[in-house]
mmCIF file of the N, C-alpha and C atoms, coordinates in Angstrom:
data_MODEL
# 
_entry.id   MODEL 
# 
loop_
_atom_site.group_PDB 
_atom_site.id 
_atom_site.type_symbol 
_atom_site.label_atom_id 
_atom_site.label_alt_id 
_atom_site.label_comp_id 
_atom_site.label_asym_id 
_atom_site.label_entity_id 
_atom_site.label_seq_id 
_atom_site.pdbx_PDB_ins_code 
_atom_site.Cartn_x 
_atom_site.Cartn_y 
_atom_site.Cartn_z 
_atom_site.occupancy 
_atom_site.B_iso_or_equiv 
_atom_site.pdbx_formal_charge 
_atom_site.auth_seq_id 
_atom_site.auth_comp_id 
_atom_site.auth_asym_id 
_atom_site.auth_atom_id 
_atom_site.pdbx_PDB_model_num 
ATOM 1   N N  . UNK A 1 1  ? -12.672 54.759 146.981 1.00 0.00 ? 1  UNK A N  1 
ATOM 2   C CA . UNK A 1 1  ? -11.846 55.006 148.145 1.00 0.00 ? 1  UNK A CA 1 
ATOM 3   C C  . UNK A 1 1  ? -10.503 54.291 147.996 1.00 0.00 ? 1  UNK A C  1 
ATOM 4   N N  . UNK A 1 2  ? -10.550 53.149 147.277 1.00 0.00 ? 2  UNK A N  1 
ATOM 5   C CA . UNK A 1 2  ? -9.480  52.242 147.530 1.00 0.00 ? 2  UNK A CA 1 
ATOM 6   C C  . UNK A 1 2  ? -8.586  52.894 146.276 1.00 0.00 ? 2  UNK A C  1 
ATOM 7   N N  . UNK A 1 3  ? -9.065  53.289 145.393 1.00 0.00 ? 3  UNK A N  1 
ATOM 8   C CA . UNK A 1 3  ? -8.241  54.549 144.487 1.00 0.00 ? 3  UNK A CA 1 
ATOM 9   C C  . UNK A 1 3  ? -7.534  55.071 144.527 1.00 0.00 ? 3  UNK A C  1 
ATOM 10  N N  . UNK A 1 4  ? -8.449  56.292 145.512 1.00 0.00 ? 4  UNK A N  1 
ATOM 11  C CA . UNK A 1 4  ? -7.605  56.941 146.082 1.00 0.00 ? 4  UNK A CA 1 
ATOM 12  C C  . UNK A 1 4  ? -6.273  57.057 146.859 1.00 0.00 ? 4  UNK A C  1 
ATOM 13  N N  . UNK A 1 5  ? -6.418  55.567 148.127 1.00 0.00 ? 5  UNK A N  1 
ATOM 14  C CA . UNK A 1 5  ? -5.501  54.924 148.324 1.00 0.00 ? 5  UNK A CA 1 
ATOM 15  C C  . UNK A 1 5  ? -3.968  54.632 147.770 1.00 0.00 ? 5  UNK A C  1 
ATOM 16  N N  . UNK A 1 6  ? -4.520  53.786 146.404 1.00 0.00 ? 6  UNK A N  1 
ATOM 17  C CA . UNK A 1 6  ? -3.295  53.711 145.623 1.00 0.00 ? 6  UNK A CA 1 
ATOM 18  C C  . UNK A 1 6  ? -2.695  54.731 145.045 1.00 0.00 ? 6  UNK A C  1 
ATOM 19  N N  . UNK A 1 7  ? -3.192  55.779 144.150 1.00 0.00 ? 7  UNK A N  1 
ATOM 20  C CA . UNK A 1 7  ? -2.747  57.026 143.954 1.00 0.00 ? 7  UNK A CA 1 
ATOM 21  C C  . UNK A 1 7  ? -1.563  57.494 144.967 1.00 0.00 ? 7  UNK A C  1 
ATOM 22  N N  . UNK A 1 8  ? -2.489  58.095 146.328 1.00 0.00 ? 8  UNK A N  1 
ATOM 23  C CA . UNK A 1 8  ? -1.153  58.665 146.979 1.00 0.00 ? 8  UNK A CA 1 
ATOM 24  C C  . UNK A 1 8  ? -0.096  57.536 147.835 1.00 0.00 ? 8  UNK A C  1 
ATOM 25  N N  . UNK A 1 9  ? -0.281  56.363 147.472 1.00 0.00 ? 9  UNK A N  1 
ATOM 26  C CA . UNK A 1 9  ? 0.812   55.313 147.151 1.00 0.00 ? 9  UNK A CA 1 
ATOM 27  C C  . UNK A 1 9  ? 1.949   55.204 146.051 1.00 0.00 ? 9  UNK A C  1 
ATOM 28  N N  . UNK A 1 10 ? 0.745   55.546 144.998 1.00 0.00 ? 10 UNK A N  1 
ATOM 29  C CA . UNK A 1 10 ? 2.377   55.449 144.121 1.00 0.00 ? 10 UNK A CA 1 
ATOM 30  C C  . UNK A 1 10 ? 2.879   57.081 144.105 1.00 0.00 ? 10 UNK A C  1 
ATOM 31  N N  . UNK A 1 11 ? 2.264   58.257 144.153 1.00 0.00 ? 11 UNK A N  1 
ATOM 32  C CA . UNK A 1 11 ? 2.333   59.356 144.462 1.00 0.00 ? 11 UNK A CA 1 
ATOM 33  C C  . UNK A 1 11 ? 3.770   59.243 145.690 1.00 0.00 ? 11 UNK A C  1 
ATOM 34  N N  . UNK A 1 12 ? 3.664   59.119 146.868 1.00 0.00 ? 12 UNK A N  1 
ATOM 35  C CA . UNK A 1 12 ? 4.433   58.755 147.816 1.00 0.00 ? 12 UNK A CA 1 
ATOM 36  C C  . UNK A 1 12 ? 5.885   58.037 147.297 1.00 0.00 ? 12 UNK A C  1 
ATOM 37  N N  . UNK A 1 13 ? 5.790   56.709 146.451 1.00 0.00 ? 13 UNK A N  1 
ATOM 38  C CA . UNK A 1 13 ? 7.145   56.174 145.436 1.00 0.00 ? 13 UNK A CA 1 
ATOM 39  C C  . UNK A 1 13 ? 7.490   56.944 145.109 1.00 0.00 ? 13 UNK A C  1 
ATOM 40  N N  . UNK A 1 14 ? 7.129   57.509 144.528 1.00 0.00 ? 14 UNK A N  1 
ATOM 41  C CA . UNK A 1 14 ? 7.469   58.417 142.987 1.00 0.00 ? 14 UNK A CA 1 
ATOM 42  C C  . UNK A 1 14 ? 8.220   59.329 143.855 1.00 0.00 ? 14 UNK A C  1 
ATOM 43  N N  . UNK A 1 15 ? 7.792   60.144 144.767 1.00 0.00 ? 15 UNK A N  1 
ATOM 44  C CA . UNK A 1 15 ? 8.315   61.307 145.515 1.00 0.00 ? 15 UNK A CA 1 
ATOM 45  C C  . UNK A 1 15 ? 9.381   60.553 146.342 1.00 0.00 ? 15 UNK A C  1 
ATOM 46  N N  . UNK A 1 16 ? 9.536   59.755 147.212 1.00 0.00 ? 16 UNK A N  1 
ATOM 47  C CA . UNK A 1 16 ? 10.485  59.542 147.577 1.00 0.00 ? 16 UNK A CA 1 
ATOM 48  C C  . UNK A 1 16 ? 11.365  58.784 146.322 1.00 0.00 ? 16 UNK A C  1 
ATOM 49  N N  . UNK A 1 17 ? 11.588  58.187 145.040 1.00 0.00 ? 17 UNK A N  1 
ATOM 50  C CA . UNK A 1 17 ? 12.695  58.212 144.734 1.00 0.00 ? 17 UNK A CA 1 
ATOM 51  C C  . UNK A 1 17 ? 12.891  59.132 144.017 1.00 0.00 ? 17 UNK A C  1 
ATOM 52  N N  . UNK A 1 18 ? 12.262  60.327 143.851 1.00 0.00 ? 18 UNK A N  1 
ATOM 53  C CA . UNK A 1 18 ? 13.290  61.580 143.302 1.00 0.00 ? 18 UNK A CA 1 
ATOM 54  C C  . UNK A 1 18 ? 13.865  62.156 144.412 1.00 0.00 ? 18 UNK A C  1 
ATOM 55  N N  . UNK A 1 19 ? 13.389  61.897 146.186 1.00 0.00 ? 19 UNK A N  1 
ATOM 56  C CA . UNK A 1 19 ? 13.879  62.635 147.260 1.00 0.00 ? 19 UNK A CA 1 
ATOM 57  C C  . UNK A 1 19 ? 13.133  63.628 147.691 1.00 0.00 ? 19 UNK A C  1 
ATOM 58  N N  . UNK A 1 20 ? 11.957  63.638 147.483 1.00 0.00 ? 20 UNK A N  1 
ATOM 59  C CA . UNK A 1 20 ? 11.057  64.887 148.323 1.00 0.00 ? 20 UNK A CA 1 
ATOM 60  C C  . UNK A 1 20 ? 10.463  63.805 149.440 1.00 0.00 ? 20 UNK A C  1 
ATOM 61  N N  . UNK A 1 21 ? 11.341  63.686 150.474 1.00 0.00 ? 21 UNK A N  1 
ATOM 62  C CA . UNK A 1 21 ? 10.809  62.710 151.714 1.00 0.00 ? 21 UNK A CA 1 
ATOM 63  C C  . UNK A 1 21 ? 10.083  63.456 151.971 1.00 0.00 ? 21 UNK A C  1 
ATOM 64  N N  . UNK A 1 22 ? 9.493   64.720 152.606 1.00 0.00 ? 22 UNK A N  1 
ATOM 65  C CA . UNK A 1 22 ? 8.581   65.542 152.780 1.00 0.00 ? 22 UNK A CA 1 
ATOM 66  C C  . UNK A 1 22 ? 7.068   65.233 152.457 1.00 0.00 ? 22 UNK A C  1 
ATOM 67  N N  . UNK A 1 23 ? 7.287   65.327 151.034 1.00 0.00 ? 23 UNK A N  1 
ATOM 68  C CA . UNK A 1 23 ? 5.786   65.068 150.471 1.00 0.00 ? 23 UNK A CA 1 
ATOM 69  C C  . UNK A 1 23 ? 5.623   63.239 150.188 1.00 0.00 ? 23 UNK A C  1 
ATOM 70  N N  . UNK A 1 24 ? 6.472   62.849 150.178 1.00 0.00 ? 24 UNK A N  1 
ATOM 71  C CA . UNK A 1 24 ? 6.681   61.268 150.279 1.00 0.00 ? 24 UNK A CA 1 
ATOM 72  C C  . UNK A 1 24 ? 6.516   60.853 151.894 1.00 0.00 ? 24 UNK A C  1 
ATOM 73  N N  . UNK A 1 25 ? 6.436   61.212 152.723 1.00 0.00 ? 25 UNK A N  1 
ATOM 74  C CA . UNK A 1 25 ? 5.976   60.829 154.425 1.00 0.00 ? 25 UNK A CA 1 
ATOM 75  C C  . UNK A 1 25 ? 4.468   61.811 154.410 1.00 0.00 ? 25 UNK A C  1 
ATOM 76  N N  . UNK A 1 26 ? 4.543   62.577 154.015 1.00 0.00 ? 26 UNK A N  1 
ATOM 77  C CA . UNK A 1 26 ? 2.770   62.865 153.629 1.00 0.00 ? 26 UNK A CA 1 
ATOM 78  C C  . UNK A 1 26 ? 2.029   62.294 153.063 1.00 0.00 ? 26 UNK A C  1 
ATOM 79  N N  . UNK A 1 27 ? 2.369   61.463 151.698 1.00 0.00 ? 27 UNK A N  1 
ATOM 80  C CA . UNK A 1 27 ? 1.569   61.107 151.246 1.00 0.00 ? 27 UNK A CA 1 
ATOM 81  C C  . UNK A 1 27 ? 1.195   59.727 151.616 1.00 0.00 ? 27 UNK A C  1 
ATOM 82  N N  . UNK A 1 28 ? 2.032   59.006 152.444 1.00 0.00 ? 28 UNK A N  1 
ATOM 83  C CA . UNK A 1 28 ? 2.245   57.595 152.942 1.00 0.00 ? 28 UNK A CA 1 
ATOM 84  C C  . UNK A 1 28 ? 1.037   57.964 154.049 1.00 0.00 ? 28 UNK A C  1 
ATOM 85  N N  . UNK A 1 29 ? 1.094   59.013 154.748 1.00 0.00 ? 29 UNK A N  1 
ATOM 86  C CA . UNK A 1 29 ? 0.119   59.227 156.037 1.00 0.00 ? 29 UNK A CA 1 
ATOM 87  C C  . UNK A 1 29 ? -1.390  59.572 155.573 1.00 0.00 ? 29 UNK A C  1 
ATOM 88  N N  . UNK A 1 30 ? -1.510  60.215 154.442 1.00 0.00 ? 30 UNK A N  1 
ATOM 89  C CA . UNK A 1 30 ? -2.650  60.060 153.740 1.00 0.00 ? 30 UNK A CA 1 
ATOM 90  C C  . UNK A 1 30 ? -3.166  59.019 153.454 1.00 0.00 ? 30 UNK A C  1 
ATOM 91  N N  . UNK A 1 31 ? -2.376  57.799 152.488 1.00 0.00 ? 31 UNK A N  1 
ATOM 92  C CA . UNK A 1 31 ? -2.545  56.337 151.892 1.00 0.00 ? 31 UNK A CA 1 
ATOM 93  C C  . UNK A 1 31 ? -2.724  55.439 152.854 1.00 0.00 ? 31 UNK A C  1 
ATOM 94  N N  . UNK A 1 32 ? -2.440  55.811 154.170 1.00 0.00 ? 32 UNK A N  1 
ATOM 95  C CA . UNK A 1 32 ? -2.648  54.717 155.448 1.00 0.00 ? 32 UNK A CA 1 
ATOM 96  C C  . UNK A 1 32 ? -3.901  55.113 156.083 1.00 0.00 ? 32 UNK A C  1 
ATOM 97  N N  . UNK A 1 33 ? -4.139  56.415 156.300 1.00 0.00 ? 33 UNK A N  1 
ATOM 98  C CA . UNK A 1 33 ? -5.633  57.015 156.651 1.00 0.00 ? 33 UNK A CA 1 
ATOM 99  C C  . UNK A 1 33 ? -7.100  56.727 155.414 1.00 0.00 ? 33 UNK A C  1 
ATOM 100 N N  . UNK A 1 34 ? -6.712  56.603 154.199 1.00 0.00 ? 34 UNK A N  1 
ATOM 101 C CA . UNK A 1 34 ? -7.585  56.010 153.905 1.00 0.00 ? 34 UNK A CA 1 
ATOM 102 C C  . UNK A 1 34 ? -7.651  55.013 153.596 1.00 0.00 ? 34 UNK A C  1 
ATOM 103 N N  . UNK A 1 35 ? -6.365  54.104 153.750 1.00 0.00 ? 35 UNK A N  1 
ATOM 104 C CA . UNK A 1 35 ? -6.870  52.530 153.526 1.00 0.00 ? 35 UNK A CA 1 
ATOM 105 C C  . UNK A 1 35 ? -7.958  51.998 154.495 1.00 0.00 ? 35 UNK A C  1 
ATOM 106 N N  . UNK A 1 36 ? -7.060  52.942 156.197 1.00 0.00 ? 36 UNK A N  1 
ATOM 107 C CA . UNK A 1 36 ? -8.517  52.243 157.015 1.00 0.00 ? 36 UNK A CA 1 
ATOM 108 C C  . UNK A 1 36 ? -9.688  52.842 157.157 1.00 0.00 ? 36 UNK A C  1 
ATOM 109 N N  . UNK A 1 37 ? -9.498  53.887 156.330 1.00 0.00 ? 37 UNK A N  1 
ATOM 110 C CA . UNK A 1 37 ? -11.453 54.312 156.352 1.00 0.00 ? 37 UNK A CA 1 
ATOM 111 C C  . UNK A 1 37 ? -11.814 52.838 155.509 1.00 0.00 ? 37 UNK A C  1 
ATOM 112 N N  . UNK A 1 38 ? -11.422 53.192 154.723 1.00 0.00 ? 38 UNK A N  1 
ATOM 113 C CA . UNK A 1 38 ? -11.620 52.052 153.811 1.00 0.00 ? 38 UNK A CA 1 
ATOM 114 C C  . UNK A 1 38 ? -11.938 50.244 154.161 1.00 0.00 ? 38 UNK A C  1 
ATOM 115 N N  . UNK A 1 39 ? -10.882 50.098 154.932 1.00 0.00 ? 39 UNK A N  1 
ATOM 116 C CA . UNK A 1 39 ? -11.307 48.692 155.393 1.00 0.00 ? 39 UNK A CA 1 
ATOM 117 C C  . UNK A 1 39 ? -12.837 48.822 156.153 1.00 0.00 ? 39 UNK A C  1 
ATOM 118 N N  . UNK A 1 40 ? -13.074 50.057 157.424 1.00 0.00 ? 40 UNK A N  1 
ATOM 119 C CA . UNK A 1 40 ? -13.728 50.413 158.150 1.00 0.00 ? 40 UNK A CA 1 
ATOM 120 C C  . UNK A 1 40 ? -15.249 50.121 157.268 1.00 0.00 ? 40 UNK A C  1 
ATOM 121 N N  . UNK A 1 41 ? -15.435 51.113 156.279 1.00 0.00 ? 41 UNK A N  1 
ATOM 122 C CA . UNK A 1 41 ? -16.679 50.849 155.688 1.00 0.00 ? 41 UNK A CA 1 
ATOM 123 C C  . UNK A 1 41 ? -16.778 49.664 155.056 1.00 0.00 ? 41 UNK A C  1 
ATOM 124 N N  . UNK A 1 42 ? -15.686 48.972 154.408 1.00 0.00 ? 42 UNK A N  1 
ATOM 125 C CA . UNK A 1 42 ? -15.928 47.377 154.174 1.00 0.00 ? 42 UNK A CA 1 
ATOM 126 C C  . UNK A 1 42 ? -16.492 46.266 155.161 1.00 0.00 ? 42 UNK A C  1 
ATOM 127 N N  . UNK A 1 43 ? -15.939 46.588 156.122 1.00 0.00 ? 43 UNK A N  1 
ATOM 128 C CA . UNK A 1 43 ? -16.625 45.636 157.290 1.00 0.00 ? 43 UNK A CA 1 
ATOM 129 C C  . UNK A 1 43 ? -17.873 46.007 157.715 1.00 0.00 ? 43 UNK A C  1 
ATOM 130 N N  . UNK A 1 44 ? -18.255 47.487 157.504 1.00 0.00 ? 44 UNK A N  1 
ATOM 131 C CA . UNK A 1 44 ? -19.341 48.004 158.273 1.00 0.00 ? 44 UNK A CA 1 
ATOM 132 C C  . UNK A 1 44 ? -20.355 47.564 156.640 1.00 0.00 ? 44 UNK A C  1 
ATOM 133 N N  . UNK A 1 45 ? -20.164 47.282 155.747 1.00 0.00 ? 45 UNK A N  1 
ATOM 134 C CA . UNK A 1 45 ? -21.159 47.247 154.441 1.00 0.00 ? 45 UNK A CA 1 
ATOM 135 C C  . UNK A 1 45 ? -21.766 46.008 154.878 1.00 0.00 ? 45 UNK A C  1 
ATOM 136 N N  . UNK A 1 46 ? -20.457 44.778 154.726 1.00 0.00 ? 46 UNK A N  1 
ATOM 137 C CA . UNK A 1 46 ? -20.429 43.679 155.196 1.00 0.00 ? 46 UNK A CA 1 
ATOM 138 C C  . UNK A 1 46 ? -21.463 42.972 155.821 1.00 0.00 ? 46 UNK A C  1 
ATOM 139 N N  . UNK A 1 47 ? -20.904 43.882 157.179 1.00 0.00 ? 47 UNK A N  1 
ATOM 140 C CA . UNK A 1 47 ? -22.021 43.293 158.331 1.00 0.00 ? 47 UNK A CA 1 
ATOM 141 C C  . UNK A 1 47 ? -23.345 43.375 157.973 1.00 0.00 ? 47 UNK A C  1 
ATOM 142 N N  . UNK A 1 48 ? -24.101 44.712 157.470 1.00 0.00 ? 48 UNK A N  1 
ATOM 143 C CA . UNK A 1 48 ? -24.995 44.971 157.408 1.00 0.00 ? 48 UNK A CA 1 
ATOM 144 C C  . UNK A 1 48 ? -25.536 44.451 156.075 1.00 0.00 ? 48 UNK A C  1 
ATOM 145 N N  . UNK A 1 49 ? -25.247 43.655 155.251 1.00 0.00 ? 49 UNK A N  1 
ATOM 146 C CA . UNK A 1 49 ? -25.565 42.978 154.033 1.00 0.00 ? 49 UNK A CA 1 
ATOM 147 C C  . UNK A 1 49 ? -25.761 41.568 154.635 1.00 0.00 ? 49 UNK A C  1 
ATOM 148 N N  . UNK A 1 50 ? -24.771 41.075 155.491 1.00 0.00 ? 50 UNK A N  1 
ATOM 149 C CA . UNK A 1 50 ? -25.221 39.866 156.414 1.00 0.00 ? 50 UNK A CA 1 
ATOM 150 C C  . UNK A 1 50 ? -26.558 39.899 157.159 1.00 0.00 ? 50 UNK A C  1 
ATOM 151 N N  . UNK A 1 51 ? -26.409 41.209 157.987 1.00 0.00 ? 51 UNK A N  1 
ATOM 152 C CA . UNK A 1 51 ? -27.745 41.083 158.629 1.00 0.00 ? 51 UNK A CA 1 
ATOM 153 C C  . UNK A 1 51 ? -29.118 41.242 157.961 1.00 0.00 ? 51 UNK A C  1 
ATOM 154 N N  . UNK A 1 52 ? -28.832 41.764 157.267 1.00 0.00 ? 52 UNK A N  1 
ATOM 155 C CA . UNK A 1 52 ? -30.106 41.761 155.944 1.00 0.00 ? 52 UNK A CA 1 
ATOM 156 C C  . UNK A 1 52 ? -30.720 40.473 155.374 1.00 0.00 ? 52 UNK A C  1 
ATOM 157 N N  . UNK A 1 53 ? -29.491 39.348 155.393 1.00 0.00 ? 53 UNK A N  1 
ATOM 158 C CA . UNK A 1 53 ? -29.851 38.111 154.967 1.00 0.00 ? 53 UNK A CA 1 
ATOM 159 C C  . UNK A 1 53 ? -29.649 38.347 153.079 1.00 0.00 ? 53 UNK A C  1 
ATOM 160 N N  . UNK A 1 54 ? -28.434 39.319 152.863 1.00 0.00 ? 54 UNK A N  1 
ATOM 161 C CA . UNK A 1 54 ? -28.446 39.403 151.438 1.00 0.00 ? 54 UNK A CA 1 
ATOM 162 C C  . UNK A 1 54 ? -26.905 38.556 151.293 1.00 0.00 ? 54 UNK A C  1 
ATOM 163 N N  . UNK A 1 55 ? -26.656 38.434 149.908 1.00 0.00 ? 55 UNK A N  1 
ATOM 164 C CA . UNK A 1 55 ? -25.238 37.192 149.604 1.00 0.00 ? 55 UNK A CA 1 
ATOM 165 C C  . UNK A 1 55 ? -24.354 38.506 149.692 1.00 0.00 ? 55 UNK A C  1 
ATOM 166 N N  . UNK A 1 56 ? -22.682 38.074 150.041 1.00 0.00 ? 56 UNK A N  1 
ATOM 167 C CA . UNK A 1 56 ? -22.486 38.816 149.600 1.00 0.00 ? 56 UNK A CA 1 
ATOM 168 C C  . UNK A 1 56 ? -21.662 39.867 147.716 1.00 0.00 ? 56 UNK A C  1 
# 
């Protein structure tokens, strides 16, 4: 997930400095939607590895 993330991060650079703001403000809105899925299931793994009584 967190991959993916970076991809349409540097995807997003790349496009805005050749000037396709277009697909460069798309791809920034993509890279922000899955960073927080991303955090989301990190905390949710988290918790539930705590409550288990496993390390993490």
């Amino acid at each position: 997930m967190l991959h993916w993330t970076i991809t349409f991060l540097i995807l997003a650079l790349i496009a805005g400095l050749l000037g396709f703001t277009g697909i460069a403000g798309a791809a920034v809105g993509v890279a922000k939607i899955l960073f927080f899925v991303f955090l989301v299931l990190l905390v949710i793994s988290a918790l539930s590895n705590a409550l288990r009584g496993k390390a993490p």
